[in-house]
LUMKOL-986917 format. One record per atom (N, C-alpha, C): residue number from 1; atom name; x, y, z. Coordinates in Angstrom, 2 decimals, m for minus. Example, Ala and Ser with C-alpha at 12.3 -4.5 7.8 and 13.67 -1.06 7.14 Angstrom:
BEGIN
1;N;13.19;m5.69;7.80 .
1;CA;12.30;m4.50;7.80 .
1;C;13.20;m3.30;7.80 .
2;N;12.85;m2.25;7.08 .
2;CA;13.67;m1.06;7.14 .
2;C;12.90;0.03;7.87 .
END
This chain:
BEGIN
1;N;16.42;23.91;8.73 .
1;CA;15.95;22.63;9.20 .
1;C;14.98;22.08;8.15 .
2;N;15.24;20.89;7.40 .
2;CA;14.36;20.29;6.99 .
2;C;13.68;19.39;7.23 .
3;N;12.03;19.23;6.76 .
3;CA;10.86;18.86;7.31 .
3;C;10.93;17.04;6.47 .
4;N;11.09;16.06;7.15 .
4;CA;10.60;14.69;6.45 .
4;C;8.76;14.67;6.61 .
5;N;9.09;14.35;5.22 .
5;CA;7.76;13.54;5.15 .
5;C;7.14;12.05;5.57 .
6;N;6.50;11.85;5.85 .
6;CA;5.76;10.43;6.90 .
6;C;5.32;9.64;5.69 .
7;N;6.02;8.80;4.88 .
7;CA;5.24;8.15;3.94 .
7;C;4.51;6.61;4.25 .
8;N;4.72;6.59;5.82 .
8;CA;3.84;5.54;6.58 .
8;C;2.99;5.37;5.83 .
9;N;2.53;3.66;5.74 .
9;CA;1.36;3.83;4.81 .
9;C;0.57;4.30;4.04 .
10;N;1.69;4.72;2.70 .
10;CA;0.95;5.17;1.73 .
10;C;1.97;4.09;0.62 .
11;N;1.86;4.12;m1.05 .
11;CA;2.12;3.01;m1.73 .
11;C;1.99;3.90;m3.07 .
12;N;2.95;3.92;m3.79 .
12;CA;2.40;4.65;m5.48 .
12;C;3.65;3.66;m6.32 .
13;N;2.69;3.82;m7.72 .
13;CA;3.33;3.23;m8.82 .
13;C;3.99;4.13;m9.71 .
14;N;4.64;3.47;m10.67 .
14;CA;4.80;4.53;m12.06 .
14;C;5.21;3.32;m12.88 .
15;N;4.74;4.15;m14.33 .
15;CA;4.83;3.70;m15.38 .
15;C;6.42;3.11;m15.50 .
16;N;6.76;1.93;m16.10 .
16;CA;7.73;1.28;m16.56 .
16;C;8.29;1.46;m18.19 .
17;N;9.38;2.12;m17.90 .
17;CA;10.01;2.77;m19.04 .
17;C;10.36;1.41;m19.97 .
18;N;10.46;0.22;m19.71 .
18;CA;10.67;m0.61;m20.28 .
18;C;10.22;m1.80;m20.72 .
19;N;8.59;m1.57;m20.47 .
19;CA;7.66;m2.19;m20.65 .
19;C;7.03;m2.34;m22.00 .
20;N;6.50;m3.42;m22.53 .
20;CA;6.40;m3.37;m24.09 .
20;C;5.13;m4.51;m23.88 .
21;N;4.21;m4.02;m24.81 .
21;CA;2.93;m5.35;m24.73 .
21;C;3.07;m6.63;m25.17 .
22;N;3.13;m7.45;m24.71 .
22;CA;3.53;m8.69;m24.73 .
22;C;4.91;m9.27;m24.51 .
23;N;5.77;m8.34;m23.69 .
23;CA;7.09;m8.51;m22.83 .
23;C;6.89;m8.93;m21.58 .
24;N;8.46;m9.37;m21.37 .
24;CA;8.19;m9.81;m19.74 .
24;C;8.08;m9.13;m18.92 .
25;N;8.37;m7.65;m19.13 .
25;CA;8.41;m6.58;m18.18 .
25;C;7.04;m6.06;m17.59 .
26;N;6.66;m5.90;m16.38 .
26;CA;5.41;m5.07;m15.93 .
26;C;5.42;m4.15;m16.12 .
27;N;3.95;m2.98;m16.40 .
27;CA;3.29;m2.48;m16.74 .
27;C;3.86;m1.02;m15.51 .
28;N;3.56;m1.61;m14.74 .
28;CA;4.04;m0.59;m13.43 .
28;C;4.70;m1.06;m12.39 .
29;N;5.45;m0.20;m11.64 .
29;CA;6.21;m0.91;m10.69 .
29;C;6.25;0.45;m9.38 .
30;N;7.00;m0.02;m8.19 .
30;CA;6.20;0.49;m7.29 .
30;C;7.07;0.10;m5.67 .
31;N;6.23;0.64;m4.96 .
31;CA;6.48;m0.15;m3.43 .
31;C;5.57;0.86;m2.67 .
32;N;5.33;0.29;m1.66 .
32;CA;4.80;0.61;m0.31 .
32;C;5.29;1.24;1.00 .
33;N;4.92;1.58;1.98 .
33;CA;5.47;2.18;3.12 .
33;C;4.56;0.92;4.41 .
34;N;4.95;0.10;4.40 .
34;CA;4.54;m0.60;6.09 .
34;C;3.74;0.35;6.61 .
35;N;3.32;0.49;7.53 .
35;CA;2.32;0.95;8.36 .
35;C;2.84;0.58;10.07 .
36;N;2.87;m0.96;9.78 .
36;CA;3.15;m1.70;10.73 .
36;C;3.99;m2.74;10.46 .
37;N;4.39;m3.55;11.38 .
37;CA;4.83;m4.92;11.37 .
37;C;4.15;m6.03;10.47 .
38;N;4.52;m6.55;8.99 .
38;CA;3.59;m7.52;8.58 .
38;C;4.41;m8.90;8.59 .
39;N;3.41;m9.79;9.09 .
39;CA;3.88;m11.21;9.52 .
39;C;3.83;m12.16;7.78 .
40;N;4.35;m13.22;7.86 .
40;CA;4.84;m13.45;6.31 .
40;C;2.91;m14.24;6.10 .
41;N;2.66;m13.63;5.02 .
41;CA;1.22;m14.37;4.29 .
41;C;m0.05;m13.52;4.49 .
42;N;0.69;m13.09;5.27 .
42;CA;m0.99;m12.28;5.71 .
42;C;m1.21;m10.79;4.89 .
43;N;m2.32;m10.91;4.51 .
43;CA;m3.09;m10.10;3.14 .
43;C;m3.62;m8.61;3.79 .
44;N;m3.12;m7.96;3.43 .
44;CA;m3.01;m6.37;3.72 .
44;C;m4.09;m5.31;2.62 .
45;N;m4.66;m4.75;2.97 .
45;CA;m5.21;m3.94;1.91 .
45;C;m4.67;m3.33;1.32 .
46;N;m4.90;m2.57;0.15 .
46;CA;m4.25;m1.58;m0.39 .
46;C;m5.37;m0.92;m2.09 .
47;N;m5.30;0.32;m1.80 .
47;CA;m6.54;1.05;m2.65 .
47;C;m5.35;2.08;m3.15 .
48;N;m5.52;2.04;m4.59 .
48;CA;m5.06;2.92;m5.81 .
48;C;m6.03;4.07;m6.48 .
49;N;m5.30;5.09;m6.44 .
49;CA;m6.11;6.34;m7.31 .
49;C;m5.07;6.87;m8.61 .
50;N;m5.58;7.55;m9.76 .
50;CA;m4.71;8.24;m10.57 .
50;C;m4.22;9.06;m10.13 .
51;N;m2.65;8.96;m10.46 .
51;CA;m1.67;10.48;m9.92 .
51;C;m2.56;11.40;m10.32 .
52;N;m2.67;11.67;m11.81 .
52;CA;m3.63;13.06;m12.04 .
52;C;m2.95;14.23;m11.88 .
53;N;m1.42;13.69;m12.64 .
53;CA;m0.18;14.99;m12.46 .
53;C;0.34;14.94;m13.92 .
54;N;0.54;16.18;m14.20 .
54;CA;1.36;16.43;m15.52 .
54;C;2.58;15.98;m15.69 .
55;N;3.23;16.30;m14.28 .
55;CA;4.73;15.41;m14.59 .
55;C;4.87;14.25;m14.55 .
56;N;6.00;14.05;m15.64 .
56;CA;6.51;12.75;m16.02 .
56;C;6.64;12.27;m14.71 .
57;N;7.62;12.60;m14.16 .
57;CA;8.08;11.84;m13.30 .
57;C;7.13;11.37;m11.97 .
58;N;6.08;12.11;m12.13 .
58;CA;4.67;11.41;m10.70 .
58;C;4.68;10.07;m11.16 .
59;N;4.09;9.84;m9.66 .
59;CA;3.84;8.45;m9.82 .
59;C;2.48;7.70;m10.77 .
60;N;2.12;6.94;m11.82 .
60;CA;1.03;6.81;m12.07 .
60;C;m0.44;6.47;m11.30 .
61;N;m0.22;6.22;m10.47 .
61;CA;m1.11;5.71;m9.23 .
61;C;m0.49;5.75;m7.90 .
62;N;m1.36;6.42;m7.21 .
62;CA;m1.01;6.54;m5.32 .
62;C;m2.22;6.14;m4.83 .
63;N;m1.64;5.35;m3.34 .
63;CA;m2.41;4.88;m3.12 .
63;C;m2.00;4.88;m1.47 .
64;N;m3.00;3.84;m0.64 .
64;CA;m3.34;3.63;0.85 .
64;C;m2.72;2.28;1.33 .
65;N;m2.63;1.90;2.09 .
65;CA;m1.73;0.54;2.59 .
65;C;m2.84;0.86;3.63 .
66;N;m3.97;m0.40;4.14 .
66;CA;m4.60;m0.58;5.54 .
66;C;m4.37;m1.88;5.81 .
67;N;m5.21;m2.23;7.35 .
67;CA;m5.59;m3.41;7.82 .
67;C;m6.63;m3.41;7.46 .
68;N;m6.61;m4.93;7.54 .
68;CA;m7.95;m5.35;6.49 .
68;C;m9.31;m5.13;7.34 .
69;N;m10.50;m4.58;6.25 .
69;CA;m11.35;m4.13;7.05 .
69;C;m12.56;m4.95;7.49 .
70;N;m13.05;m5.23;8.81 .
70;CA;m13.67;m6.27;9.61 .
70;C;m15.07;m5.20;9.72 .
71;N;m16.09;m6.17;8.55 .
71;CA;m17.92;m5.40;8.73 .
71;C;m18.16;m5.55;10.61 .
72;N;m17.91;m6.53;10.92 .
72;CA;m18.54;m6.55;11.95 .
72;C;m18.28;m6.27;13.09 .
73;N;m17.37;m4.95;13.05 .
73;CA;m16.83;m4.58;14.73 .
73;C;m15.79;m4.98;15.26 .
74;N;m15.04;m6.40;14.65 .
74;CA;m14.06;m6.91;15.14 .
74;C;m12.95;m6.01;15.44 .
75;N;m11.46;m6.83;15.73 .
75;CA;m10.32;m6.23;15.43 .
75;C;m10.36;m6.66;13.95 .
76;N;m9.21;m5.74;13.57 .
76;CA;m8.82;m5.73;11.85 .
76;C;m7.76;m7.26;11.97 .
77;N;m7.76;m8.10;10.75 .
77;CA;m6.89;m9.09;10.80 .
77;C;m5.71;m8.47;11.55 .
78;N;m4.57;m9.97;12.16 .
78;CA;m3.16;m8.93;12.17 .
78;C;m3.33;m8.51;13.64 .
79;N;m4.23;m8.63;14.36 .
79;CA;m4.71;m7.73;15.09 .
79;C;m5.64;m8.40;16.50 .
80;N;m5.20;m8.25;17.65 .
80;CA;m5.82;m8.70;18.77 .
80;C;m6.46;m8.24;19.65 .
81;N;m7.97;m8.10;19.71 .
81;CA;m8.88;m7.62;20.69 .
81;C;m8.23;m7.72;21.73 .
82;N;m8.28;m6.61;22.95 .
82;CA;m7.83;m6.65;24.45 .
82;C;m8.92;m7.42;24.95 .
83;N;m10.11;m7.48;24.73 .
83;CA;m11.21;m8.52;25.20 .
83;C;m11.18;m10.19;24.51 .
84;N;m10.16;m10.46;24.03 .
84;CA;m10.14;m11.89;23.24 .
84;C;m9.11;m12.40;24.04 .
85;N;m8.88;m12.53;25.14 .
85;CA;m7.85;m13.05;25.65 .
85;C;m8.20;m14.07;26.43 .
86;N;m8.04;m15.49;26.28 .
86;CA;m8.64;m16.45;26.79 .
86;C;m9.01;m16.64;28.39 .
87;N;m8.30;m16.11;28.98 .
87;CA;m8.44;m15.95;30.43 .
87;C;m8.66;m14.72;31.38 .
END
């Protein structure tokens, strides 16, 4: 039996084999894992660290996918207090 891994919200890059300085190609390329449902426009967090792996083939940067974070107690954008309900 094999075990899947949950890559729910997590996000890593790697270096672009075909990238050249001052080409059209990016630097790194990549994708994400949703978390949740995202509605079209709305701005999602996301925090990068160095792979910090010998192999080629790691990703150059891994990283976190959140909701965006609210200083003051709120709900996170995206997101509806059970106490905000007009009635």
């Amino acid at each position: 039996m094999s075990q899947s891994y949950d890559n729910t919200g997590t996000a890593a890059l790697w270096s672009n084999e075909k990238y050249e300085a001052g080409g059209s190609h990016p630097r790194l390329k990549g994708s994400f894992y949703a978390h949740r449902d995202i509605k079209q426009g709305e701005q999602i967090d996301i925090a990068l660290w160095d792979g910090n792996s010998e192999n080629p083939k790691a990703p150059a940067l891994k990283g976190k996918v959140s909701d965006r974070y609210v200083a003051d107690g709120g709900a996170p954008a995206g997101t509806q207090a059970a106490d905000s309900v007009p009635f």
